[in-house]
C-alpha positions as CSV (number, residue, x, y, z in Angstrom):
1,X,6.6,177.2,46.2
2,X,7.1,178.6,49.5
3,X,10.5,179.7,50.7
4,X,13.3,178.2,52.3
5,X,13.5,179.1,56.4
6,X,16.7,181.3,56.9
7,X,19.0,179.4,59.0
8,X,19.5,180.7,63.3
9,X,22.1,182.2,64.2
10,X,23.2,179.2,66.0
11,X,23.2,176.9,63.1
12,X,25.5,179.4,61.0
13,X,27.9,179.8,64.0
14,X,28.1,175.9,63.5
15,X,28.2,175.5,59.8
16,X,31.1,178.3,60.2
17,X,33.3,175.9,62.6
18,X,33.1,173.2,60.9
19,X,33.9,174.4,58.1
20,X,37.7,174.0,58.6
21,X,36.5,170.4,59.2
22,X,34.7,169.8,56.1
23,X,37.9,171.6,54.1
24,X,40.1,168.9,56.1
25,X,38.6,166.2,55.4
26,X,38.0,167.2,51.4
27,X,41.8,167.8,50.7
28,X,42.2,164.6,52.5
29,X,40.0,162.6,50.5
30,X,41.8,163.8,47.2
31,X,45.0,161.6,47.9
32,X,43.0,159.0,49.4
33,X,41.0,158.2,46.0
34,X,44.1,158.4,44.0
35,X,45.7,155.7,46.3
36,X,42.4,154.0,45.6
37,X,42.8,154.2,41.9
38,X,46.5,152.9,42.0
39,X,45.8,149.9,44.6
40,X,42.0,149.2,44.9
41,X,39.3,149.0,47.6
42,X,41.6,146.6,49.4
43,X,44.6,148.1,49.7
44,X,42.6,150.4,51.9
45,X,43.0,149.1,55.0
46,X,46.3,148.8,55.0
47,X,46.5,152.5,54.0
48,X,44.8,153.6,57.4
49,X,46.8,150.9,60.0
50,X,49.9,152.1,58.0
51,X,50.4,154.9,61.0
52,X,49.6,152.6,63.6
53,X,52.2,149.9,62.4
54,X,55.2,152.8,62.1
55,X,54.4,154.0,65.6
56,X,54.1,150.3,66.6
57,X,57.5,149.6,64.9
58,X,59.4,152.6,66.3
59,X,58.0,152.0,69.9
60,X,58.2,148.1,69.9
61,X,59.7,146.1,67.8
62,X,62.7,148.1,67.2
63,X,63.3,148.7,70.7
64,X,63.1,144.7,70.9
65,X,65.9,144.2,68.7
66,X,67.6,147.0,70.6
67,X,67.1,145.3,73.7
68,X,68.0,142.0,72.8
69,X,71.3,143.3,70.9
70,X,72.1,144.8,74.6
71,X,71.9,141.6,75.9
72,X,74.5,140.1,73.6
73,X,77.0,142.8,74.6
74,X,79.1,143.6,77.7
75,X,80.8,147.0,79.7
76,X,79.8,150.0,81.0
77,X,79.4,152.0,77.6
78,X,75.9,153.2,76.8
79,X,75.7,153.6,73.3
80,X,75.2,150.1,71.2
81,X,78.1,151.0,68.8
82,X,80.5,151.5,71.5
83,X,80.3,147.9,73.5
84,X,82.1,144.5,73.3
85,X,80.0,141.9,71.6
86,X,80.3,139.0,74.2
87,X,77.8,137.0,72.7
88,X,75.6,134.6,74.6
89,X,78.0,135.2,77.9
90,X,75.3,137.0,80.0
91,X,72.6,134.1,79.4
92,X,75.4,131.8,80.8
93,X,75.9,133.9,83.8
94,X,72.4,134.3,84.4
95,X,71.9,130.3,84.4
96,X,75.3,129.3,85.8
97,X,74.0,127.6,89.1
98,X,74.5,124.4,91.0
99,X,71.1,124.3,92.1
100,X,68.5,125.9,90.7
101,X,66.7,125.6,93.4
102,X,68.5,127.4,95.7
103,X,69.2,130.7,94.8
104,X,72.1,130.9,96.9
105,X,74.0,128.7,94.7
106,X,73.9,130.6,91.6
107,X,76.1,133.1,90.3
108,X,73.7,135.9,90.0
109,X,71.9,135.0,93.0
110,X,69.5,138.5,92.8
111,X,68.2,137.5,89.7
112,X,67.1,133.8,90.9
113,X,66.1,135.5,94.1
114,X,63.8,138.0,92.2
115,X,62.1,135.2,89.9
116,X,61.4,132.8,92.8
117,X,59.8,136.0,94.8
118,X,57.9,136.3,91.9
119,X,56.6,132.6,91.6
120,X,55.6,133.1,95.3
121,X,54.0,136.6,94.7
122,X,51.9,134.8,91.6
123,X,50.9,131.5,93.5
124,X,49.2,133.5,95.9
125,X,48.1,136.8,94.3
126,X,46.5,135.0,91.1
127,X,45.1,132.2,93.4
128,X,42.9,134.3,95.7
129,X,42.3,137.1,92.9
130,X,40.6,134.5,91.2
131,X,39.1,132.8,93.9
132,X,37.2,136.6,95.5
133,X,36.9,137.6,91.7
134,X,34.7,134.8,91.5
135,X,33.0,135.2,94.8
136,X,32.3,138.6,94.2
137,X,30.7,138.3,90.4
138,X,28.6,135.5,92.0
139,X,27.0,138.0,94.8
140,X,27.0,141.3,92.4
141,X,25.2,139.0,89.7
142,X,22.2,138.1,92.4
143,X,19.5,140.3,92.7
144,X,20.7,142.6,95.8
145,X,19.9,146.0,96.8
146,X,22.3,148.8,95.2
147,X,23.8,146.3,92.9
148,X,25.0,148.9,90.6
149,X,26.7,150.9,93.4
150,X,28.7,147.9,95.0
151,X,29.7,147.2,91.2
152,X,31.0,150.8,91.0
153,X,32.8,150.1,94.7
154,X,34.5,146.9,93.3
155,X,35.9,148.5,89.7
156,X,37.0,152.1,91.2
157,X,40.6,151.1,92.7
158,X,40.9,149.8,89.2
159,X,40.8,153.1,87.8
160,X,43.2,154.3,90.4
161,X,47.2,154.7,89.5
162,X,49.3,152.1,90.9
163,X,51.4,154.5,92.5
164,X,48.6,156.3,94.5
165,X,47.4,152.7,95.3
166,X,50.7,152.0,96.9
167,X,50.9,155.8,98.8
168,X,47.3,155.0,99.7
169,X,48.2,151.9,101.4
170,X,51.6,152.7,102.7
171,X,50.5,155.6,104.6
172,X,47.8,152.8,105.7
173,X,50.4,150.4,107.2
174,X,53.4,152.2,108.2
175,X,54.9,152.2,111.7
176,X,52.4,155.3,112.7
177,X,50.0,154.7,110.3
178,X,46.5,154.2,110.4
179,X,46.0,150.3,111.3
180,X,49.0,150.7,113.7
181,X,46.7,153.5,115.5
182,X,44.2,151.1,115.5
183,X,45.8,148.4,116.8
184,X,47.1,150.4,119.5
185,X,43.7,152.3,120.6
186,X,42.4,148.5,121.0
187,X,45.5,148.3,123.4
188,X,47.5,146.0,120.9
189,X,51.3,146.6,120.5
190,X,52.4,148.0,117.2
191,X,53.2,145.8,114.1
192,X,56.0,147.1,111.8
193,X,55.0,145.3,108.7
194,X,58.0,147.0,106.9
195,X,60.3,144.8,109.0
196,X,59.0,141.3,108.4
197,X,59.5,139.4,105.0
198,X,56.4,137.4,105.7
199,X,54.4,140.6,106.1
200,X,55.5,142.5,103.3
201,X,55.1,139.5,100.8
202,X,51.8,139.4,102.6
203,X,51.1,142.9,102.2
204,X,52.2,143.2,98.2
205,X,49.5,140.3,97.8
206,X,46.4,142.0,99.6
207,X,47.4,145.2,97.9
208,X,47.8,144.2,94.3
209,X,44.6,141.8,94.9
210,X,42.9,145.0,96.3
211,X,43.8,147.3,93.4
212,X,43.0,144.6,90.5
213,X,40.4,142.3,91.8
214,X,37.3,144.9,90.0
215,X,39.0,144.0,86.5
216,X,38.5,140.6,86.8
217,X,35.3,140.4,88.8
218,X,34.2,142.6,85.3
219,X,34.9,139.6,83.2
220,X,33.3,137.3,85.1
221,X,30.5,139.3,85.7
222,X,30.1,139.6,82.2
223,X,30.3,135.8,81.8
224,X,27.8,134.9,84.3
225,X,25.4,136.9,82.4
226,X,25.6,135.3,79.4
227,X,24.5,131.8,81.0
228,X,21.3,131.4,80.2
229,X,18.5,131.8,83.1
230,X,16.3,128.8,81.4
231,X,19.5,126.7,82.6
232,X,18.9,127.6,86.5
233,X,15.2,127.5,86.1
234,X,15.0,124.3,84.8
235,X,17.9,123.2,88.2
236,X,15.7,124.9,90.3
237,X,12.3,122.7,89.2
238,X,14.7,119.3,89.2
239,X,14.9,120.3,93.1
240,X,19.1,120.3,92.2
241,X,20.9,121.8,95.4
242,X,23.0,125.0,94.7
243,X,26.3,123.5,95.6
244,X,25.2,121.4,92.3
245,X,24.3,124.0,90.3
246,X,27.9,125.2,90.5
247,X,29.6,122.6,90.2
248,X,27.4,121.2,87.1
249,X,26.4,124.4,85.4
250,X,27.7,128.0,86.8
251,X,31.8,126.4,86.8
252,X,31.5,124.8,83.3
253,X,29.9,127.7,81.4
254,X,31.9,130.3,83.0
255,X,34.9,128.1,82.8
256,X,36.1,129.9,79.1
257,X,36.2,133.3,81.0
258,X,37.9,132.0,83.8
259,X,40.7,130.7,81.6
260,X,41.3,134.2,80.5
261,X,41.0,135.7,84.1
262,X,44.0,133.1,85.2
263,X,45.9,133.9,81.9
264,X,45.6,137.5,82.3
265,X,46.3,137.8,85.8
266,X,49.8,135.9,85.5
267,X,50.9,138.0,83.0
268,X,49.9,140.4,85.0
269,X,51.6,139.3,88.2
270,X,54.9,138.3,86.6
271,X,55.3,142.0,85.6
272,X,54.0,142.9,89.0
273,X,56.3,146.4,89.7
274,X,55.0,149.6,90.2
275,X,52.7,149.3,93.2
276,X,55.3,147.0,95.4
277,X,58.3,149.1,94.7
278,X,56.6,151.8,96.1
279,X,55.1,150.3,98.9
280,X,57.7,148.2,100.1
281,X,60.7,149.1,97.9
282,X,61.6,145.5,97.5
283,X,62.5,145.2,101.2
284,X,63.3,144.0,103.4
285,X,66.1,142.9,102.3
286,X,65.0,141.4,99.0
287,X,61.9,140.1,100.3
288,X,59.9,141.5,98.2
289,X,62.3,142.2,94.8
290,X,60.5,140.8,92.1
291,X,61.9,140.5,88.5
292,X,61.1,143.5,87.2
293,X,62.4,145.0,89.9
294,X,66.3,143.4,89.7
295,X,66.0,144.5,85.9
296,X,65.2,148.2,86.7
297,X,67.8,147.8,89.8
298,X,70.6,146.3,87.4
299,X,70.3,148.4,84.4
300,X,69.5,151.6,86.3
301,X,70.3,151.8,89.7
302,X,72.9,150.0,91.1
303,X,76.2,152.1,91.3
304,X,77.5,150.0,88.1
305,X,74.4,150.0,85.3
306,X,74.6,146.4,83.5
307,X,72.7,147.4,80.9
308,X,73.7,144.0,78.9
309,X,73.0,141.5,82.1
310,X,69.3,144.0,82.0
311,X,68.3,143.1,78.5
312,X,69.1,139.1,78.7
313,X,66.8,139.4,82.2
314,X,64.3,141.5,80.3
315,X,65.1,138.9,77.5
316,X,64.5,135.8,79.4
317,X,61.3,137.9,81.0
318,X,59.9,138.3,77.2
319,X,59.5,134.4,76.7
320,X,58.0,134.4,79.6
321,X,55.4,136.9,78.9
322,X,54.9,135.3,75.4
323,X,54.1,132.1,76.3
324,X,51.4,133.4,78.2
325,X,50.5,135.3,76.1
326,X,49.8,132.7,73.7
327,X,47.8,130.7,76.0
328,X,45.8,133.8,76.4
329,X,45.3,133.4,72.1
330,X,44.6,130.0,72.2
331,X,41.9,130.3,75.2
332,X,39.8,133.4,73.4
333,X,40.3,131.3,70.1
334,X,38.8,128.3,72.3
335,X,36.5,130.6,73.5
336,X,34.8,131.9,70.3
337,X,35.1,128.5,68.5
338,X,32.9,127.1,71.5
């Protein structure tokens, strides 16, 4: 029986660091079994999504209940203990309008302001995110030189924070910025696009398309390649024009991802913040205040905080964001039943 080889050097220096590891994981194991024992192999589970659900509770939903206990409350007073319970009086104010229609009308007139500027900001900015989303998964799914590079080109501003997105493009668009330069070496006159509503709107569109649209071409992407190519090839031998193919095959197939592209990107754009405040700082005027942005303004910035007329905002902004979210549910559910 010949001898065992003596173990490197190397593998001791490893069997020597992980030994704290190995001792880690052995004392670990001896409550483990013994909640085993006292609940069975499936009460496990529970055991290890135990930590998640305490952080989730202490993060989330209490903060929730928090929030909407603010919103039943008036004053100045920042502690919960120390305001007047004026029950459902801040919804009222929020919704107190002769026409709902026009902003102007209503007693908190920032707040309507903010959530049409945001129905605006989403028409457009989901609309054409969707539309070059789609565009561009079509042309990086085809067969074209450096595919995987142009993919990596489309999904990098993705990765990027919205608040260098926003200094990227600001210091692209302001009064001596870099397009204004250009404009004027072409002998054009300056545009302050600062100054104009319809430019900044315009502006907080292209720039939160431009930072987002890789995301969503990924999903789509990702869709298209799970059409099958038999599908095309068979088109192709029926002499069926592309335009046909589209409509007929490509649209219907990918239609279940495109669901969740248009879900995601409202829920998305109704929380739209970050990346405008800092480029545009809901100017001019309020041009470009969205909701979010008269909730962080009323609770936090304005000379007097509101922290109750905040939560029912935030409140009211909740619903919102769970309705979506729920079509979101019910269109992966769709999805995977299909």
């Amino acid at each position: 029986m010949s001898p065992k080889p003596s173990k490197t050097a190397s593998e001791q220096l490893q069997a020597i660091a992980a030994w704290p590891l190995q001792m880690f994981f052995r004392l670990l194991d001896i409550p483990l079994r013994g909640i085993q024992k006292m609940g069975g192999i499936g009460s496990m589970p529970y055991v290890f999504l135990l930590p998640n659900l305490a952080f989730f509770g202490m993060f989330v939903i209490i903060p929730l209940f928090i929030n909407f206990g603010f919103s039943l409350t008036g004053g100045t007073n920042l502690f919960l203990q120390d305001r007047v319970y004026v029950g459902g009086e801040q919804y009222s104010f929020l919704f107190k309008c002769e026409n709902y229609m026009v902003s102007a009308t209503c007693q908190e007139d920032r707040f309507w302001k903010g959530i049409f500027n945001t129905a605006i900001f989403v028409l457009f900015q989901v609309t054409f995110l969707v539309i070059f989303s789609l565009i561009t998964a079509i042309i990086l799914n085809r067969k074209i030189r450096a595919r995987g590079f142009f993919r990596a080109v489309f999904f990098f501003p993705v990765l990027l924070s919205p608040v260098v997105v926003a200094l990227i493009w600001k210091w692209i668009l302001l009064r001596d910025g870099i397009l204004n330069a250009f404009l004027v070496s072409l002998g054009l006159d300056k545009i302050l696009f600062f100054v104009s509503p319809e430019w900044a709107m315009f502006w907080a569109v292209f720039v939160s398309i431009w930072a987002h649209m890789g995301f969503y071409t990924l999903i789509l992407l990702a869709g298209l390649q799970a059409i099958p190519p038999d599908l095309y090839e068979a088109a192709e031998m029926d002499g069926t024009s592309k335009e046909r193919v589209f409509w007929r095959i490509t649209l219907p197939l990918l239609w279940p991802n495109m669901l969740v592209v248009i879900v995601l990107a409202l829920i998305k754009g109704v929380q739209i913040f970050d990346e405008v405040y800092v480029l545009t700082g809901g100017g001019p005027g309020t041009a470009t205040q969205f909701i979010v942005q008269y909730i962080y303004n009323t609770g936090f910035t304005n000379q007097v905080q509101n922290f109750g007329l905040a939560s029912a905002s935030s409140v009211v902004l909740g619903v919102v964001l769970f309705v979506l979210t729920m079509l979101q549910l019910a269109a992966t559910r769709r999805r995977n039943n299909g």
